[in-house]
C-alpha positions as CSV (number, residue, x, y, z in Angstrom):
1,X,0.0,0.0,0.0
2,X,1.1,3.4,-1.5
3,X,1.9,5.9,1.8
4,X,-0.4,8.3,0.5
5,X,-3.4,6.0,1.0
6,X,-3.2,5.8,4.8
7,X,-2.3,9.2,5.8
8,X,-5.3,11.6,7.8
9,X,-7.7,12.8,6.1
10,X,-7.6,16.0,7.3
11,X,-4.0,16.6,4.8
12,X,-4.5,19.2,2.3
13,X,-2.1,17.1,-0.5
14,X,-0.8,13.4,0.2
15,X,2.6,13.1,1.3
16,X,3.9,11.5,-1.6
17,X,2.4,13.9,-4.2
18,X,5.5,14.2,-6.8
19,X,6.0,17.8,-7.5
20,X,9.9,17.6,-7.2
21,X,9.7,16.3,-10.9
22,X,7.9,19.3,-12.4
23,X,9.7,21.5,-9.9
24,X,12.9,19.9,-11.6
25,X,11.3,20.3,-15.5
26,X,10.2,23.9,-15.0
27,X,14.3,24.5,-13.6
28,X,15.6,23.4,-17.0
29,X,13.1,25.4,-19.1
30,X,10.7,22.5,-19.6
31,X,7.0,23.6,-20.1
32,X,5.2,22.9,-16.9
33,X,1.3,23.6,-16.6
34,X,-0.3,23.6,-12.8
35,X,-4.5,22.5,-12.9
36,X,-7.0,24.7,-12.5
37,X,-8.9,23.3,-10.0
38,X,-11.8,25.7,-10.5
39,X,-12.1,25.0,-14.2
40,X,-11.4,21.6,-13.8
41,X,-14.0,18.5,-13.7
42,X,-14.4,14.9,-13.3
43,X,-17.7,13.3,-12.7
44,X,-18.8,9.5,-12.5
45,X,-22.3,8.4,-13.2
46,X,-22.8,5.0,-11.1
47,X,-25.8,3.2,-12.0
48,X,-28.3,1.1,-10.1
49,X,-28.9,-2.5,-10.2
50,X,-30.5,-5.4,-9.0
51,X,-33.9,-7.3,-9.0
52,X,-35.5,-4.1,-7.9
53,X,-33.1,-1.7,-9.1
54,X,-36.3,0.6,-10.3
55,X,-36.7,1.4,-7.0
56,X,-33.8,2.8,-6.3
57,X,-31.7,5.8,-8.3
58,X,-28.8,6.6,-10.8
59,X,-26.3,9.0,-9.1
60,X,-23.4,11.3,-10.3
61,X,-20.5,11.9,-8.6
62,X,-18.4,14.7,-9.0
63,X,-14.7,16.0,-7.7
64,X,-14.3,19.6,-9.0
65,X,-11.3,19.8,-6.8
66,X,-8.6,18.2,-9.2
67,X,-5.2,19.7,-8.4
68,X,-1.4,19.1,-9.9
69,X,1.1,19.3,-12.3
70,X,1.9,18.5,-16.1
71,X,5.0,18.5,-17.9
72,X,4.0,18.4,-21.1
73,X,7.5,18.1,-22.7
74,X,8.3,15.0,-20.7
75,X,5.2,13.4,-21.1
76,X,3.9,13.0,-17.6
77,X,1.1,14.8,-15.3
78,X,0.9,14.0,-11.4
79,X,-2.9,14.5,-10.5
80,X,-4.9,14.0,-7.2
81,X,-8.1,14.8,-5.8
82,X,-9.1,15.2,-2.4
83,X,-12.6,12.4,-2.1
84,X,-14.2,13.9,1.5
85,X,-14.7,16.4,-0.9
86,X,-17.0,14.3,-3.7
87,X,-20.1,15.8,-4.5
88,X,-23.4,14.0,-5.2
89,X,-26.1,14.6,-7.9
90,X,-25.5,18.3,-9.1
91,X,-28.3,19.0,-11.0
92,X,-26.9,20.1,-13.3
93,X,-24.7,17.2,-13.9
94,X,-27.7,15.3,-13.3
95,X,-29.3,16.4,-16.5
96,X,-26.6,16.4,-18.6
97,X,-26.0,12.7,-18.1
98,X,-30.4,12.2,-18.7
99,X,-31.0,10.8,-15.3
100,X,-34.5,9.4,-15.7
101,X,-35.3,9.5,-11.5
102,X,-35.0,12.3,-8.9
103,X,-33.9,11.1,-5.4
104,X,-34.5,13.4,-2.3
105,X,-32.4,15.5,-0.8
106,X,-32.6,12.9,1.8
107,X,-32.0,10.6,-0.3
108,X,-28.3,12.0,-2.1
109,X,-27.0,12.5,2.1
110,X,-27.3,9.5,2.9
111,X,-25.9,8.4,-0.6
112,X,-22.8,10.5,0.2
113,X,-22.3,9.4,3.6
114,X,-22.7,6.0,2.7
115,X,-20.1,6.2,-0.1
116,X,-17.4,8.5,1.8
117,X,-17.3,6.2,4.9
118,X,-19.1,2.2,3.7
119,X,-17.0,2.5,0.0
120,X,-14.5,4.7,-0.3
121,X,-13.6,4.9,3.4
122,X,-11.8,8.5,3.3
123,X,-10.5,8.3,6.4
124,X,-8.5,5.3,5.5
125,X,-7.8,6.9,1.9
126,X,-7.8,10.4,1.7
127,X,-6.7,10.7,-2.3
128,X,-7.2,9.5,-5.5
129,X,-4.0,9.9,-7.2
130,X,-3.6,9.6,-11.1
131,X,0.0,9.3,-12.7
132,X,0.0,9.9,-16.3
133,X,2.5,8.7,-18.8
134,X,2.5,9.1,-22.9
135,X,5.0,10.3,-25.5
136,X,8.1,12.0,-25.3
137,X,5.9,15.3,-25.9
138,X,1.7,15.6,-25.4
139,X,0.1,16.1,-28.6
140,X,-3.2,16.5,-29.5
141,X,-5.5,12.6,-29.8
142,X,-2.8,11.1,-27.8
143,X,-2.5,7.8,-26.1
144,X,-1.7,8.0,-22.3
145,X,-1.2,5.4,-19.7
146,X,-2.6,6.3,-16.8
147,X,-1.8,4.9,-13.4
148,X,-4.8,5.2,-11.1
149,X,-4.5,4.8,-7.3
150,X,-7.6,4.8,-4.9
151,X,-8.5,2.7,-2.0
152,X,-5.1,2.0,-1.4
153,X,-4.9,-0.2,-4.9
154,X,-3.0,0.8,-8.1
155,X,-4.7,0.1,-11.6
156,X,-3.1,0.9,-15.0
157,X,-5.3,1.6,-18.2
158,X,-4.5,3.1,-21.9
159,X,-6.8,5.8,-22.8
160,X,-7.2,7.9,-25.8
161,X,-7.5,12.0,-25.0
162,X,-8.1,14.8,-26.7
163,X,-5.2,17.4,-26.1
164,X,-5.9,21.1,-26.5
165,X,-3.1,24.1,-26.1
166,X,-3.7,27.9,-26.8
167,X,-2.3,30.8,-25.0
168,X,0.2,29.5,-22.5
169,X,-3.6,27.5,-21.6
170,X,-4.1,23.2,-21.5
171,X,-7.4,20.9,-21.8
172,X,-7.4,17.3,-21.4
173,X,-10.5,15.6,-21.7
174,X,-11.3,12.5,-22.3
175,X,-13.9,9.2,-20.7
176,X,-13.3,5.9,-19.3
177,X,-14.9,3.1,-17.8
178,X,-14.0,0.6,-15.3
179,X,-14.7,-1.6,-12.4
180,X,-14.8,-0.2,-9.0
181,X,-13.7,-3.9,-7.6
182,X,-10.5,-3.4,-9.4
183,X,-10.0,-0.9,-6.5
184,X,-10.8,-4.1,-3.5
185,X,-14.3,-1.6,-3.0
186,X,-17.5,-3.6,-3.0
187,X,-20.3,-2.1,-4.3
188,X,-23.0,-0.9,-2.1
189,X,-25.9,-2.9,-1.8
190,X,-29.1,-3.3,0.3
191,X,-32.1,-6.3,1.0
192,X,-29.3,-8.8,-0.3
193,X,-28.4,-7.5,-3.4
194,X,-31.8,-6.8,-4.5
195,X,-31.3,-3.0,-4.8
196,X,-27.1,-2.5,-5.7
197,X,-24.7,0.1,-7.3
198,X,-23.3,-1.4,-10.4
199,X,-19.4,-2.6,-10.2
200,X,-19.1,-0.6,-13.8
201,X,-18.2,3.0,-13.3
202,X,-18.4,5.6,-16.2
203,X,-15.8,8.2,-15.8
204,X,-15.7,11.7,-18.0
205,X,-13.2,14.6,-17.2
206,X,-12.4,17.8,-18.6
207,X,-9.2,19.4,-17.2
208,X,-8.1,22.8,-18.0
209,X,-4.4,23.6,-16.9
210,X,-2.1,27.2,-17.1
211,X,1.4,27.3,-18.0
212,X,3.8,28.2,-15.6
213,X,6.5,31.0,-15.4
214,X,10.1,30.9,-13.9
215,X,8.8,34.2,-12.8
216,X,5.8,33.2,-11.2
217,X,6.0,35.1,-7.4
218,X,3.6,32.6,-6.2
219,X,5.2,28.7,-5.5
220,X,3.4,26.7,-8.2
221,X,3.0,23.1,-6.8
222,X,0.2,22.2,-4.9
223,X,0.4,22.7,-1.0
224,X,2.2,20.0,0.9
């Protein structure tokens, strides 16, 4: 198990969060871009199942806290994202994904609750980290790997993007779908399985990143 995935949850960044590397890129004139967070967005539509899965409801869940770094030039990006901070069923994230049900407000807390302490267990893991690796230089349609760590588990997957760069300004966006018992997380489920979340996750992001400056007054990596 990664250090990162057992440290309090109360950290602002996990311990080992890499920026040395870009620090290291940006010192020998590398181009180095730093997320930002508040233009940034990744958001998981988990779907119900089960015998009577039509009583129960779709949810999206959504992180629009995404912080780190990407060298572009090297080919890399070092991403997390703090999960006590998920949200659950935006509407407005509800209707772009055509959710056909509308749970209560009652209903998404104790959704929430029960996925930050029964599945994800935050206080055990904190962060979702995501180490990216391509080519020698990010271009646009590229083909990343992408090392995904979350519930203390590591999972690799290959994944087409679409690579955007204007005006000292990056976007990465891009989908992806997989299991969340790759991760050791069992699905939540209720009256024996009868009403369940789905083990198949469908993941879309959108990441919008700024170049920075040798000049910069501000420290650009993410606080420690």
């Amino acid at each position: 198990m990664r250090e990162s995935a057992s440290v309090s949850a109360g950290r602002t960044a996990p311990i080992e969060f890499p920026s040395t590397f870009s620090a290291q890129a940006l010192a020998r004139g590398k181009a180095v871009y730093r997320i930002e967070t508040a233009r940034s967005l990744a958001v998981i539509t988990v779907r119900r199942g089960g015998s009577l899965a039509r009583l129960g409801h779709d949810h999206v869940v959504a992180s629009r806290h995404v912080q780190g770094l990407i060298a572009t030039d090297d080919g890399r990006a070092d991403l997390y994202l703090p999960l006590a901070e998920l949200s659950v069923d935006e509407p407005a994230l509800r209707a772009e994904a055509g959710l056909d049900t509308q749970p209560s407000d009652a209903d998404i807390a104790a959704t929430r609750a029960n996925m930050l302490d029964k599945v994800l267990e935050v206080q055990r893991f904190p962060f979702a980290l995501i180490r990216v690796s391509g080519p020698a230089a990010m271009t646009a349609g590229a083909q990343l790997g992408i090392e995904v760590t979350l519930h203390g588990t590591s999972r690799r997957f290959d994944l087409p993007v679409r690579i955007g760069m204007a005006n000292g300004e990056l976007n990465v966006a891009g989908t992806l779908e997989f299991d969340q018992s790759e991760f050791g997380i069992v699905p939540f489920s209720v009256l024996g399985g009868a009403i369940q979340v789905q083990d198949r996750l469908s993941l879309r992001f959108s990441v919008q990143a700024r170049r920075v400056g040798t000049g910069d007054v501000a420290s650009p990596w993410p606080m420690q």
